[in-house]
Backbone bond lengths (Angstrom), bond angles and torsions (degrees), N, CA, C in turn:
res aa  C-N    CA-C-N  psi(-1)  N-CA   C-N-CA  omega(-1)  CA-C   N-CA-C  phi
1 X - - - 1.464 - - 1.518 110.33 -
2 X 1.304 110.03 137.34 1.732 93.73 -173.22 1.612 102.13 -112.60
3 X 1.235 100.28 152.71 1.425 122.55 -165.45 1.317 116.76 -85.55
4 X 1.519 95.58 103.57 1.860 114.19 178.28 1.823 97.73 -13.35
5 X 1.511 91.80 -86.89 1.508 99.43 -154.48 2.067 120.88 -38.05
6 X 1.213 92.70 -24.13 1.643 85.03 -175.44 1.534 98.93 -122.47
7 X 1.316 109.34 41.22 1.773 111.76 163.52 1.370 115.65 -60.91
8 X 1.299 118.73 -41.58 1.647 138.95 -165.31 1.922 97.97 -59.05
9 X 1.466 108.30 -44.14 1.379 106.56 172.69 1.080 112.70 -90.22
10 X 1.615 140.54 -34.69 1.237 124.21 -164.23 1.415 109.06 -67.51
11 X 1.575 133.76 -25.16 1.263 124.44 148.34 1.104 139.62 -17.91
12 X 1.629 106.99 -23.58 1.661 123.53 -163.07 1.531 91.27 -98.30
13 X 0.986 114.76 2.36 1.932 99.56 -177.18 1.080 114.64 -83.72
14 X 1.432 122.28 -48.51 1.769 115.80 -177.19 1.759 116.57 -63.39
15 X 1.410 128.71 -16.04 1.136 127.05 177.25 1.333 105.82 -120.75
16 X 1.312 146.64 9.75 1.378 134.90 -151.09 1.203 88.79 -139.36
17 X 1.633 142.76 -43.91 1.319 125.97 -141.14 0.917 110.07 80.99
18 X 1.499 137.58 -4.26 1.606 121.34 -177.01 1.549 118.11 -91.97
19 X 1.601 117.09 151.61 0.844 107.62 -167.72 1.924 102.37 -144.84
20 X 1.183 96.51 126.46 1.615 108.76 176.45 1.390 124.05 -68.11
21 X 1.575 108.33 -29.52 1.471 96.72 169.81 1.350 134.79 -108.83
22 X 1.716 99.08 17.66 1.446 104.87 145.08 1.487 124.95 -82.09
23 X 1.243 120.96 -23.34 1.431 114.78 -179.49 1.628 116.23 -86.21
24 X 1.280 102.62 -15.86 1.420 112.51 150.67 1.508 124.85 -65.09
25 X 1.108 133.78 -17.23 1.443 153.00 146.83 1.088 131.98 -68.93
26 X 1.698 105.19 -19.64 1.475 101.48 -176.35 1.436 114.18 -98.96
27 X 1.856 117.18 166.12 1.232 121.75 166.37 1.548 111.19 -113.56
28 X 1.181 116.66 145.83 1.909 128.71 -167.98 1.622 96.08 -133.45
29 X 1.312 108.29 120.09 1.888 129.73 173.88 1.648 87.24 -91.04
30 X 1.638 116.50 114.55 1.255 113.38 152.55 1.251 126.03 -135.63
31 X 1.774 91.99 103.25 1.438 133.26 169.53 1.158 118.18 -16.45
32 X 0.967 130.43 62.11 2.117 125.97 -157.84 1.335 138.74 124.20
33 X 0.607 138.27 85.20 1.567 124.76 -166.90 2.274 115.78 -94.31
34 X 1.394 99.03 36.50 1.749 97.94 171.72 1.167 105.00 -122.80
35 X 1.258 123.15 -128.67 1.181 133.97 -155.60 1.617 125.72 -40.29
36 X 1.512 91.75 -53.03 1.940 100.21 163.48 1.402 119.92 -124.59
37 X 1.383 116.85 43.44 1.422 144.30 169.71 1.625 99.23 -105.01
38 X 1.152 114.93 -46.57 1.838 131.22 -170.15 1.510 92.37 -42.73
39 X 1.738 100.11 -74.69 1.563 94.05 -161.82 1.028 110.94 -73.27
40 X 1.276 137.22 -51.40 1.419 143.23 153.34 1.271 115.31 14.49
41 X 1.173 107.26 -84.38 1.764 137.54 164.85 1.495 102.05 -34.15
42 X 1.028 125.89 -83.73 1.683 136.81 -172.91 1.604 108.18 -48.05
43 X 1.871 110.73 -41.58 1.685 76.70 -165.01 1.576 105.82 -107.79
44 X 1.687 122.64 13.90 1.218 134.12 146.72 1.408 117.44 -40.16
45 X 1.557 97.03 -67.71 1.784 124.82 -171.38 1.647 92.48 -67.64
46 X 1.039 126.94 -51.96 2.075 112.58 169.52 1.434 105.06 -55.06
47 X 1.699 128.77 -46.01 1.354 101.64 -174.67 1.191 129.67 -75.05
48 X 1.193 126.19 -16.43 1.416 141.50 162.29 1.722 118.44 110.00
49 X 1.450 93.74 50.84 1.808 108.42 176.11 0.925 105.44 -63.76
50 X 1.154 142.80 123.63 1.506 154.42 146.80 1.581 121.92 -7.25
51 X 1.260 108.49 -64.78 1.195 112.64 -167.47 1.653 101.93 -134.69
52 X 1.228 122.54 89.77 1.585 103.07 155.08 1.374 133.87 -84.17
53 X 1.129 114.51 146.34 1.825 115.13 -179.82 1.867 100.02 -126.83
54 X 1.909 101.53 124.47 1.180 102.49 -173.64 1.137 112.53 -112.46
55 X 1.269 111.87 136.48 2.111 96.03 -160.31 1.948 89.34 -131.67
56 X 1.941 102.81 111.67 1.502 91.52 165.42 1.634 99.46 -151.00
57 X 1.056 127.96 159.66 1.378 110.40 -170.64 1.532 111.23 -134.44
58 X 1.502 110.11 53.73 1.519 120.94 -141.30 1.924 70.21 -145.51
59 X 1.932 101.45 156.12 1.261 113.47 168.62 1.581 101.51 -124.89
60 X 1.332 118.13 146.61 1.488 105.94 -175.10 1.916 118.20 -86.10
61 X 1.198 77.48 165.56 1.758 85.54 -154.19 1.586 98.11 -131.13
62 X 1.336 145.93 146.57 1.530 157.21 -165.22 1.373 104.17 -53.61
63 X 1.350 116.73 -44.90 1.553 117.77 175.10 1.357 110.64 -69.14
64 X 1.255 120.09 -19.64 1.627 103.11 174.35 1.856 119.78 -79.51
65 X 1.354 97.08 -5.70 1.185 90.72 -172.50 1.598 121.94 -79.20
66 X 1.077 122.86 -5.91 1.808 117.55 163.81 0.967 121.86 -55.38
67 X 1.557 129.70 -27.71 1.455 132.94 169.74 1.477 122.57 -113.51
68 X 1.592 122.78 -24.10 1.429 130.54 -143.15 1.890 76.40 -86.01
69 X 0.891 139.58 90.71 1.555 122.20 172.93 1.549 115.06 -69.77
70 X 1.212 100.66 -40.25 1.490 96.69 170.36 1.572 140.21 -54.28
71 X 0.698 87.54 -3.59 1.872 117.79 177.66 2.087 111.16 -112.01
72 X 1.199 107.77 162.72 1.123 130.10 -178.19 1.354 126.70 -152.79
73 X 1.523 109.37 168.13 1.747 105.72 -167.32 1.640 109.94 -77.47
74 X 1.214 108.34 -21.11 1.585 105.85 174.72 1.563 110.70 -69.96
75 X 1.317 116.34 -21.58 1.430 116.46 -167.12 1.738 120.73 -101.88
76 X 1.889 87.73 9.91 1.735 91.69 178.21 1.804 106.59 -55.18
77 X 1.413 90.90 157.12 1.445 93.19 174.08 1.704 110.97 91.17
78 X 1.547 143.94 -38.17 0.961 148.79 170.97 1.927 105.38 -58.08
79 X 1.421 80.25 155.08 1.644 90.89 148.17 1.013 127.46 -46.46
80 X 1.126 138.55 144.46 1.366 133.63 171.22 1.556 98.55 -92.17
81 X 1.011 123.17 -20.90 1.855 110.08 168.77 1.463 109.55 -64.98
82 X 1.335 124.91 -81.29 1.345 128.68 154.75 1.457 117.98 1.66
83 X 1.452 118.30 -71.45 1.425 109.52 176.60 1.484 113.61 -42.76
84 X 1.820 109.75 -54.50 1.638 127.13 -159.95 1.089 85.91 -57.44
85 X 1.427 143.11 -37.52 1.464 113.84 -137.96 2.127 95.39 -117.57
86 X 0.987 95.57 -9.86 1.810 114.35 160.17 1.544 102.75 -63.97
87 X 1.138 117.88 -68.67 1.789 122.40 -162.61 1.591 105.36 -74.97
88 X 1.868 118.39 -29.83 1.610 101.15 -179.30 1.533 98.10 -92.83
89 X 1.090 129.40 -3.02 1.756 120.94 -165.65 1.884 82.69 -75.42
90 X 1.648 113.05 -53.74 1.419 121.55 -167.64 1.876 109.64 -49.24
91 X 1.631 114.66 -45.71 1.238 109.36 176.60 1.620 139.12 -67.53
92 X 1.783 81.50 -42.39 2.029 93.24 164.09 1.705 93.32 -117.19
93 X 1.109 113.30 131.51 1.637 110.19 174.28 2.161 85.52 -97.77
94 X 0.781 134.86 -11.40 1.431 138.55 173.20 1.369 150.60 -52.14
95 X 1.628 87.89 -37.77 1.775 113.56 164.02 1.315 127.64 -111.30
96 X 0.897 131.81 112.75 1.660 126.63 173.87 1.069 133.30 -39.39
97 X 2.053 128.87 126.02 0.834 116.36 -172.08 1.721 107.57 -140.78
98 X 1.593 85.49 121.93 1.779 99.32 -167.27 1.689 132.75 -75.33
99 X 1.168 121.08 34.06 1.896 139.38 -160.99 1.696 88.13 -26.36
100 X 1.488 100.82 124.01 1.556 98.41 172.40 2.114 94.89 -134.02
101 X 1.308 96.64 108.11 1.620 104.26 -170.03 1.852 93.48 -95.67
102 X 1.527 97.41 97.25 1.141 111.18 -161.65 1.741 118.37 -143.49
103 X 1.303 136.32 117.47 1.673 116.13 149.60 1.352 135.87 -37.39
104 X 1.381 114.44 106.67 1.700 104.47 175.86 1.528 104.83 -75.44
105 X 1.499 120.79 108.43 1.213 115.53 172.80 1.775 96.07 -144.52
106 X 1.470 108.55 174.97 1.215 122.63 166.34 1.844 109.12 57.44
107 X 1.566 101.97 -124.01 1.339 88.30 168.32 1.137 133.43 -110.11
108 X 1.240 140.30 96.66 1.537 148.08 -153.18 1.248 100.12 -60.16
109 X 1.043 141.85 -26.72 1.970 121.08 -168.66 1.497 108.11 -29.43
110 X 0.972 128.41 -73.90 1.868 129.57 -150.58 1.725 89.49 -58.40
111 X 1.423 106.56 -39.82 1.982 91.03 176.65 1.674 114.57 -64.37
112 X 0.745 109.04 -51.45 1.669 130.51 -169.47 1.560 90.17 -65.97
113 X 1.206 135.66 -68.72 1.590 146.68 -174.66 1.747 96.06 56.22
114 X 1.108 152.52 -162.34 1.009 165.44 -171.43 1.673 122.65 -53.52
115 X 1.215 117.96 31.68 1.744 127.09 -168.77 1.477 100.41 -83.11
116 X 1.665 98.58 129.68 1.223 108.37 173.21 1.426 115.81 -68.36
117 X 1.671 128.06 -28.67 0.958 116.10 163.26 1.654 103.92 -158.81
118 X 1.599 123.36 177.34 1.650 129.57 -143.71 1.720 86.93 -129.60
119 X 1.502 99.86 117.23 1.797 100.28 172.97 1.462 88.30 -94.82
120 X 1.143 135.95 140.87 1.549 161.67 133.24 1.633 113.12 -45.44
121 X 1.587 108.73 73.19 1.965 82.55 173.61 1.524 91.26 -126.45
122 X 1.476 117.23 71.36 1.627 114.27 179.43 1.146 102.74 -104.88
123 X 1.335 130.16 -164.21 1.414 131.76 -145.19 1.971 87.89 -158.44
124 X 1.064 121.99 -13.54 1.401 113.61 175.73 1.359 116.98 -138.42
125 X 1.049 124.89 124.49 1.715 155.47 171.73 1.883 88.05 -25.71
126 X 1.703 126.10 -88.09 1.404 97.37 175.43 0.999 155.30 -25.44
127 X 1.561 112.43 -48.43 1.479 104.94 171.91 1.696 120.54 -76.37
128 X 1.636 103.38 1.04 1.562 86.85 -164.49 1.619 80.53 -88.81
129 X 1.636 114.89 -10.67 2.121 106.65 173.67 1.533 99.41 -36.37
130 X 1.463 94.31 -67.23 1.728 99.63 -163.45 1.672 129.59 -52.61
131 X 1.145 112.23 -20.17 1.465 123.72 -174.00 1.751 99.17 -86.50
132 X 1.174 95.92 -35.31 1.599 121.14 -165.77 1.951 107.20 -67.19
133 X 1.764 103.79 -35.52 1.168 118.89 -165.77 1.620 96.15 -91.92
134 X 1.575 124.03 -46.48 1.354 135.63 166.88 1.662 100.28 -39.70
135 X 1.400 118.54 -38.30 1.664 99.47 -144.68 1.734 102.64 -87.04
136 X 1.566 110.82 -27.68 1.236 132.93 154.33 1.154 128.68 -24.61
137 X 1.421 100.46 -53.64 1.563 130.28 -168.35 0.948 113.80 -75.16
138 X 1.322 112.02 -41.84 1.873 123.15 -163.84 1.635 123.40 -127.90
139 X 1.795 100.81 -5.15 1.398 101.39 162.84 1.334 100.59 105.57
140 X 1.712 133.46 -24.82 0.976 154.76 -164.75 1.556 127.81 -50.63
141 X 1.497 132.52 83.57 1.415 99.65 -136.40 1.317 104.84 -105.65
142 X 1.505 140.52 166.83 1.446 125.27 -130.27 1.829 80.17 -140.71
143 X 1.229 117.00 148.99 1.316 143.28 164.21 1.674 118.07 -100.23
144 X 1.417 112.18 74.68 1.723 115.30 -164.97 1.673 94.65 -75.06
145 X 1.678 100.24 152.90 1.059 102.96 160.55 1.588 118.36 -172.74
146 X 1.100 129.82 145.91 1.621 128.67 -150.44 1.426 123.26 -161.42
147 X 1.241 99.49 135.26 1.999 99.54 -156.26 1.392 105.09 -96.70
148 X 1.054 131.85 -148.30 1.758 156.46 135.08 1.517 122.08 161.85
149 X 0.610 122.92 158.05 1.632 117.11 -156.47 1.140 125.64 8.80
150 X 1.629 125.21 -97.83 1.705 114.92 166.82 1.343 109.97 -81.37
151 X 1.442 124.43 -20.12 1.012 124.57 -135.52 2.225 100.84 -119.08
152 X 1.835 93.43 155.28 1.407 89.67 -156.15 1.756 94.36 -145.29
153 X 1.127 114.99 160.53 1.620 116.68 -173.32 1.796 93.52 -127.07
154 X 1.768 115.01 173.77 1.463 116.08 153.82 1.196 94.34 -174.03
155 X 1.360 118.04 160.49 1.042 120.65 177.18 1.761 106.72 -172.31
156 X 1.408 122.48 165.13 1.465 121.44 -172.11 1.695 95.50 -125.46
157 X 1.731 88.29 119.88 1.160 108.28 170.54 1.545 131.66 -84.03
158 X 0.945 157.71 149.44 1.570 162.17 153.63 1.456 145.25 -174.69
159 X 0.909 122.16 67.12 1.384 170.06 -144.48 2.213 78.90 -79.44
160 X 1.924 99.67 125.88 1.438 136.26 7.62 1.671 106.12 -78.91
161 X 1.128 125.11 -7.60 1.989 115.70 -153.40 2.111 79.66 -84.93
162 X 0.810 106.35 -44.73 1.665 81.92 -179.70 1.796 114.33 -119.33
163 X 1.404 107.36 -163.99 1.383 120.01 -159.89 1.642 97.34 -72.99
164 X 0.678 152.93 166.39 2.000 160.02 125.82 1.685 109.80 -75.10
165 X 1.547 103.83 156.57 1.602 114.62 -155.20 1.946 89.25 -76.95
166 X 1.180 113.82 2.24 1.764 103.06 173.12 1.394 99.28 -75.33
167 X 1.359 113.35 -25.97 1.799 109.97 -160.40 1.435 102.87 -102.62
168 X 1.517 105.62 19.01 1.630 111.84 164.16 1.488 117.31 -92.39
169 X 1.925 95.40 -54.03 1.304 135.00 -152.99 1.792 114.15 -124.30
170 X 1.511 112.62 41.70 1.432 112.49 -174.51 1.046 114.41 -29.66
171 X 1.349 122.92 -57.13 1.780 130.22 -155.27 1.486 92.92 -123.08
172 X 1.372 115.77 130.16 1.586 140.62 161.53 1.950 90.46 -45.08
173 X 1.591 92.60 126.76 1.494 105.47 -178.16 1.822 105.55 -89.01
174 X 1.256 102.47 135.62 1.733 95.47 166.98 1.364 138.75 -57.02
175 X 1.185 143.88 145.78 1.400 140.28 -165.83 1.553 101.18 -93.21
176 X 0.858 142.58 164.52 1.960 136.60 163.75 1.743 95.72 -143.12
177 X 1.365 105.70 4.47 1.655 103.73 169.19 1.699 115.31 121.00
178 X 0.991 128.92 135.61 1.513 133.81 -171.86 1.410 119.93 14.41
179 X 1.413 146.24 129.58 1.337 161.75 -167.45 1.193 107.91 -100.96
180 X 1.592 122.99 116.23 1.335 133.20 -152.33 1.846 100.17 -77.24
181 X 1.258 122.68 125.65 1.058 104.31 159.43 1.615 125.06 -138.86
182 X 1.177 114.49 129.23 1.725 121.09 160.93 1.805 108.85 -44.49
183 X 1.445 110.32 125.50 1.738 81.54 170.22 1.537 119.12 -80.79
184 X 1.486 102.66 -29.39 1.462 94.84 178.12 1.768 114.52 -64.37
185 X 1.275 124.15 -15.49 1.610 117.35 172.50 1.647 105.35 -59.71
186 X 1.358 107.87 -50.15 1.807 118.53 157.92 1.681 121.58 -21.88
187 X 1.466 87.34 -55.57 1.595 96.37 179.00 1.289 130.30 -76.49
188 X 1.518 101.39 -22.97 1.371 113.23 172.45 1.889 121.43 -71.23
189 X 1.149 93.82 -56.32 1.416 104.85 -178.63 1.856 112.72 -79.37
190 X 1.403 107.91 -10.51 1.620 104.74 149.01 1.019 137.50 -80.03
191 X 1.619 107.70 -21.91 1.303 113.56 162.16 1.428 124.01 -55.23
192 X 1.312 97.67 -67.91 1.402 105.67 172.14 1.652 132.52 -50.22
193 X 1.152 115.80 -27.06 1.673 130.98 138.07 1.138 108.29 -29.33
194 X 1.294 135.05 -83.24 1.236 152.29 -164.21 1.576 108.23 -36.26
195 X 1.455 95.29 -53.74 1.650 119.19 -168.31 1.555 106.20 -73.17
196 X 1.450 102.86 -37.78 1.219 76.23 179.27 1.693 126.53 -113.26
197 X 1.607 104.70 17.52 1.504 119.37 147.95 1.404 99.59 -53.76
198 X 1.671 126.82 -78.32 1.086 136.66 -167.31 1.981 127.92 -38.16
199 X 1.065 87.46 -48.54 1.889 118.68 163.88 1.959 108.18 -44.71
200 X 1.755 108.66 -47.44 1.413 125.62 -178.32 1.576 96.59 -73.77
201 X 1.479 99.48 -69.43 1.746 97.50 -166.37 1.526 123.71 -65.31
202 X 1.635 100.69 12.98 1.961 91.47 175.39 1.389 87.50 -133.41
203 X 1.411 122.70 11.54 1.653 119.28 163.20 2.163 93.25 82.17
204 X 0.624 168.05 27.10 1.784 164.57 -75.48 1.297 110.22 152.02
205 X 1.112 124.08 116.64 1.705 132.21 160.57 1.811 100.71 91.04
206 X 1.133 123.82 164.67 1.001 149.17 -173.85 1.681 98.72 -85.40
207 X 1.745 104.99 130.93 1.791 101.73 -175.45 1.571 100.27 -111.43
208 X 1.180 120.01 -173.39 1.264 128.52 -129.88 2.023 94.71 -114.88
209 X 0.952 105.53 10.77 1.560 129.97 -161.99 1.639 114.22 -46.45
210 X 1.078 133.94 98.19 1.356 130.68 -178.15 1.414 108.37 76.12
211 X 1.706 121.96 25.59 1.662 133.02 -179.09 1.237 93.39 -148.83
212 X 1.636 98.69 127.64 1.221 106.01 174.23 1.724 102.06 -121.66
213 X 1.198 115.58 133.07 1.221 123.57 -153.85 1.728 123.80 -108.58
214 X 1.062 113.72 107.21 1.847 106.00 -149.93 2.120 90.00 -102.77
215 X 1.333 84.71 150.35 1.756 109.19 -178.97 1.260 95.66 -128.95
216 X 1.639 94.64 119.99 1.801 105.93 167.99 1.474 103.09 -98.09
217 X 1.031 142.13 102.13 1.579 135.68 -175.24 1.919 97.79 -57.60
218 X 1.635 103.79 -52.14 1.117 115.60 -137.82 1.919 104.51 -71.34
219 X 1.609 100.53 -37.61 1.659 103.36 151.60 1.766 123.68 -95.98
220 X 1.198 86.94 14.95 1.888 83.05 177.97 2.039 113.98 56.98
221 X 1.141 84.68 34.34 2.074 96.04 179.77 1.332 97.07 -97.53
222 X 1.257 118.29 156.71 1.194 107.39 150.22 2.051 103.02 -146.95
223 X 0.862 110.94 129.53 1.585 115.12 177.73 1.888 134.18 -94.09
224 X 0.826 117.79 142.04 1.800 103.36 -157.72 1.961 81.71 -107.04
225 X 0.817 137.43 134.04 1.647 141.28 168.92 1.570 126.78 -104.22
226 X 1.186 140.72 86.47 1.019 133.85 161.01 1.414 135.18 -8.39
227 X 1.322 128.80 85.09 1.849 100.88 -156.16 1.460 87.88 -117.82
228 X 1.344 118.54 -179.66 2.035 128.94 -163.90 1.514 91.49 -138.64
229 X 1.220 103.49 160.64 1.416 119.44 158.74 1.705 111.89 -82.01
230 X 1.644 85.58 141.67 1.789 80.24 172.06 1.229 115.20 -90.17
231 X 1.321 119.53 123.25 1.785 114.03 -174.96 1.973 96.90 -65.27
232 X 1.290 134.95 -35.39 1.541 115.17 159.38 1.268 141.06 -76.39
233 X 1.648 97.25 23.69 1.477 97.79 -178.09 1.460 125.66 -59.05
234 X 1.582 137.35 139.54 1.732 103.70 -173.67 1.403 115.10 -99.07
235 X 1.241 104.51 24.24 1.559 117.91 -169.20 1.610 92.94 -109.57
236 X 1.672 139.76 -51.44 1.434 143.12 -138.45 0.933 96.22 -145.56
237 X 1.508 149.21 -48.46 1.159 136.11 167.24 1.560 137.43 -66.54
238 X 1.638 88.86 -179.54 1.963 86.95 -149.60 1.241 116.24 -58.36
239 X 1.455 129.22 -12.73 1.264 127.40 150.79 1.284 154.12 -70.19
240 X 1.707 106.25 -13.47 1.388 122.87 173.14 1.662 105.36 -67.03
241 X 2.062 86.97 159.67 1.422 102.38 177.40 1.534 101.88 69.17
């Protein structure tokens, strides 16, 4: 019997390669739960991922609310897992969703536990080391993605066939104080996260692999970039480890 709610995609199987009851099988680690955790979160939990696990260890606060959609003004002060996993349990009551109000540091396994693959919606260059060093490790391949004012990047990581986020981001960038953001640039480049988690986990569409892909909101450009591995990377290259 096929299932009302994801009719709109199961259409996509006879010409697309797509397939609904792999993403019903699958598990998604998402690294964040604000700005590009929001959509992330929502249009995973609409497509019907199996298992999400939301890992952020932040409570929401009034300024998050231009982008964090998943959150609300009654819910300042909470977890921000708690909320995420309040608002997607309410949309799909169907798929499981694991709130882990947690630091990603050191060695992530017990957070991560068995994820078919790692969406990237953090806000700092360290922790994306650690996810970055995990994905290396374990094959794990990561969906990066990163805002600032209008403007937004993504790209699919998986290291050895492509580059790792060291061979984006060698040196931890300096802060000079809060990171401007549009929320809808948020929404944009979570979307596209989403899509192209989704694109990996039903095997479908062309991935983002050694292209890292920039969104100008503010001129409506958007550019696809060729990027290489660094053979000195000390994370992926032939010298690491």
């Amino acid at each position: 019997m096929m299932n009302e709610r994801y009719f709109r995609q199961i259409l996509l199987e006879e010409d697309f390669g797509f397939s609904q009851e792999k993403l019903g099988k699958s598990t998604v680690f998402i690294a964040g739960a604000g700005g590009l955790g929001s959509p992330v979160s929502y249009y995973l939990a609409a497509a019907g991922i199996g298992r999400l696990i939301i890992c952020d260890s932040d409570v929401i606060e009034l300024s998050n609310l231009n982008r964090q959609i998943l959150h609300s003004t009654g819910r300042i002060g909470t977890a921000k897992t708690e909320s995420a996993a309040g608002v997607l349990r309410g949309l799909n009551p169907e798929i499981e969703i694991i709130p882990k109000r947690a630091l990603i540091e050191g060695d992530p396994s017990e957070l991560i536990e068995d994820a078919d693959i790692i969406i990237d919606c953090l806000d700092n260059i360290e922790t994306r080391y650690v996810i970055n060093d995990y994905s290396i490790r374990t094959g794990t391949p990561i969906v990066h993605g990163g805002i600032n004012g209008y403007a937004g990047q993504i790209s699919f990581i998986n290291p050895p066939e492509t580059l790792c986020i060291r061979c984006i981001f060698p040196e931890p960038l300096r802060k000079s104080g809060p990171i401007p953001v549009i929320g809808a640039t948020a929404g944009v480049i979570g979307s596209m996260q989403a899509l192209e988690a989704i694109k990996y986990l039903t095997g479908s569409g062309e991935l983002l692999k050694n292209k890292l892909m920039i969104f100008d909101g503010y001129t409506f450009e958007t550019d696809s970039l060729t990027v290489e591995k660094n053979p000195g990377c000390p994370a992926c290259g032939s010298s690491a480890g």
